[in-house]
C-alpha distance (Angstrom), angle and dihedral (degrees) to the residues before:
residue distance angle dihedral
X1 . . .
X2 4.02 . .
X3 4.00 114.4 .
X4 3.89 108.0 -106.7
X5 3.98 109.1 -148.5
X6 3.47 131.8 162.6
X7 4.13 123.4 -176.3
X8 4.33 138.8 -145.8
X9 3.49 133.6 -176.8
X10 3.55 116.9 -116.9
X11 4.46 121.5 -150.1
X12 4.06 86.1 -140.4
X13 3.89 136.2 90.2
X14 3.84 110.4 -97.3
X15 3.78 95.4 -110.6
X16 3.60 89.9 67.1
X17 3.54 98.0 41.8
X18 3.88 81.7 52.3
X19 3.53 94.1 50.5
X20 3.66 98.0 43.9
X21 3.62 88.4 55.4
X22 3.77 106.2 47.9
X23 3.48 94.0 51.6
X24 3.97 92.0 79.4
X25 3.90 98.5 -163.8
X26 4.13 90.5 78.7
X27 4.04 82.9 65.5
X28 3.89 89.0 103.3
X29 3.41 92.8 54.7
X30 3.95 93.5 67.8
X31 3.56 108.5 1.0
X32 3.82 105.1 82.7
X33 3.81 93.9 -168.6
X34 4.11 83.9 67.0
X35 3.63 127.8 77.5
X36 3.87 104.0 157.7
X37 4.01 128.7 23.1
X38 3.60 126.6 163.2
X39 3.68 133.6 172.7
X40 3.59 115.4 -110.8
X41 3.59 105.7 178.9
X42 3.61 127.2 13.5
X43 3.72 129.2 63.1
X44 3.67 135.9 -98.5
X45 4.06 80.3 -109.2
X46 3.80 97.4 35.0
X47 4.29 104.6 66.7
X48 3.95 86.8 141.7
X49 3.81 138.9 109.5
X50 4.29 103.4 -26.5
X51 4.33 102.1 23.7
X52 3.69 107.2 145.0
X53 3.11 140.2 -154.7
X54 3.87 144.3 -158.5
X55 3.93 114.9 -161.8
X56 3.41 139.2 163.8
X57 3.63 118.4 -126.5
X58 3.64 131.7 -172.5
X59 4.50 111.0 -132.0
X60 3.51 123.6 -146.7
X61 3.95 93.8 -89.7
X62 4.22 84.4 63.6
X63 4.07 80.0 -105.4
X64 4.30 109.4 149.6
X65 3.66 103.0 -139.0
X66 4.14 128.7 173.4
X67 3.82 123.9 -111.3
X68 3.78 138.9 -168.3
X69 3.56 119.7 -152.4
X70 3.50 136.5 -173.1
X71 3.69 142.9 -151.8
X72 3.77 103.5 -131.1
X73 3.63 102.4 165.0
X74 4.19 128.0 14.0
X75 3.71 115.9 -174.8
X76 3.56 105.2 158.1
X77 2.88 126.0 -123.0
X78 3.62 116.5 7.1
X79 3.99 95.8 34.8
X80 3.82 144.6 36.7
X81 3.95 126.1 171.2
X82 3.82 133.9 -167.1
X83 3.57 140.3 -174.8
X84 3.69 119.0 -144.1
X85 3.70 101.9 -144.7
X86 3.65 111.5 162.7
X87 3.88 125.6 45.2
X88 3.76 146.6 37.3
X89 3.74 103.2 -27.3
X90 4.05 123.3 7.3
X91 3.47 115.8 -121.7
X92 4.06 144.5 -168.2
X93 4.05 109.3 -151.0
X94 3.26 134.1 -172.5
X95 3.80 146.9 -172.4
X96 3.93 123.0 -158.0
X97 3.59 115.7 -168.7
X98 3.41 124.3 -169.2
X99 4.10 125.1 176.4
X100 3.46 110.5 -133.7
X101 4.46 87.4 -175.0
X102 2.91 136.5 -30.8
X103 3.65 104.1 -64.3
X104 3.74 95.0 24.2
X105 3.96 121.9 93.8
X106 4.33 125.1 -171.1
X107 3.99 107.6 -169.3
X108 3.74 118.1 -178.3
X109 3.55 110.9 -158.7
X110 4.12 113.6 -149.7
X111 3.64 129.2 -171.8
X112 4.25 116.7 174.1
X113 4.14 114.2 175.1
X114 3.79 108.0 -126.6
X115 4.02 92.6 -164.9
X116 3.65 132.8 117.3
X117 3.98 109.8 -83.8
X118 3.53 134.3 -79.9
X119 4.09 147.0 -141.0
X120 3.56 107.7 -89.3
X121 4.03 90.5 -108.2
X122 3.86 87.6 57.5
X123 3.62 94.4 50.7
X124 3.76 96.6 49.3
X125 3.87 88.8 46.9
X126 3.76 94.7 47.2
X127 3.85 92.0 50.5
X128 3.57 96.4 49.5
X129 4.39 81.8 55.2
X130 3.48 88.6 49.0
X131 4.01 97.0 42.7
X132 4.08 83.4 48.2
X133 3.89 83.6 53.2
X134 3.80 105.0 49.9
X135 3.65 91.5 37.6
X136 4.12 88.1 65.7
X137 3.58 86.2 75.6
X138 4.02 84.4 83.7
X139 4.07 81.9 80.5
X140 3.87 95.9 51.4
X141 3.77 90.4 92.8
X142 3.79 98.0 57.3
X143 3.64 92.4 40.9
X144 3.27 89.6 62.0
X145 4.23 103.7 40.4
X146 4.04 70.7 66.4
X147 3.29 101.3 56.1
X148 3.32 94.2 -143.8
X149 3.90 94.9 168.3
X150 3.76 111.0 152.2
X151 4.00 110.2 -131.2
X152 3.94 118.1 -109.8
């Protein structure tokens, strides 16, 4: 299936951006599929390569279902990677980042499906859920003028 992305500009340096988004347990704050996340493995210190997370997410139906995520690739600060590897459709995402200054951040928010294929009705209803999930990165920028980072 084709990678679904959409992108924002962010009013912070890219090394916060970065940071803000590799530590997985602000998702609530901007993601409005999330309700819960919480690191599971991985320290405070230790937000590289293999951090995971357990969230719950809210489907299409309105359904709250449990996923796993993992960091698969952390190369601060232009590009983040995860694996979703538990729960109701596995998927690869990714953050670009991109500094346009100095205070000035573009992220482009990714998310491909690496499962087997579906009907046609199931892939038109799974893209709109993913379109409807890359497209809450419009809210990154006010999630982060409130600094709403959780502490470690």
């Amino acid at each position: 299936m084709k990678p679904t992305s959409a992108s924002v500009s962010v009013d912070r340096p890219i090394h916060d951006v970065f940071d803000f988004l590799a530590e997985g347990r602000n998702n609530p704050t901007w993601r409005t599929d999330v309700t819960i996340a919480a690191r599971i493995a991985g320290t405070a210190t230790d937000l590289d390569v293999g951090a995971t997370y357990l969230q719950k997410v809210n489907d299409r139906t309105g359904r709250s279902v449990e996923e796993t995520y993992e960091i698969t690739r952390h190369e601060p600060p232009h590009l983040l990677v995860f694996l979703v590897t538990r729960g109701t459709t596995r998927t690869v995402g990714r953050y670009t980042l991109a500094a346009i200054n100095q205070t000035t951040t573009h992220v482009e928010f990714t998310l491909r499906r690496v499962s087997a294929e579906f009907r046609a009705r199931q892939r038109r209803e799974y893209r709109s859920e993913l379109q409807a999930r890359v497209d809450s990165i419009a809210a990154l920028p006010a999630a982060m003028t409130d600094e709403a980072a959780p502490s470690p």
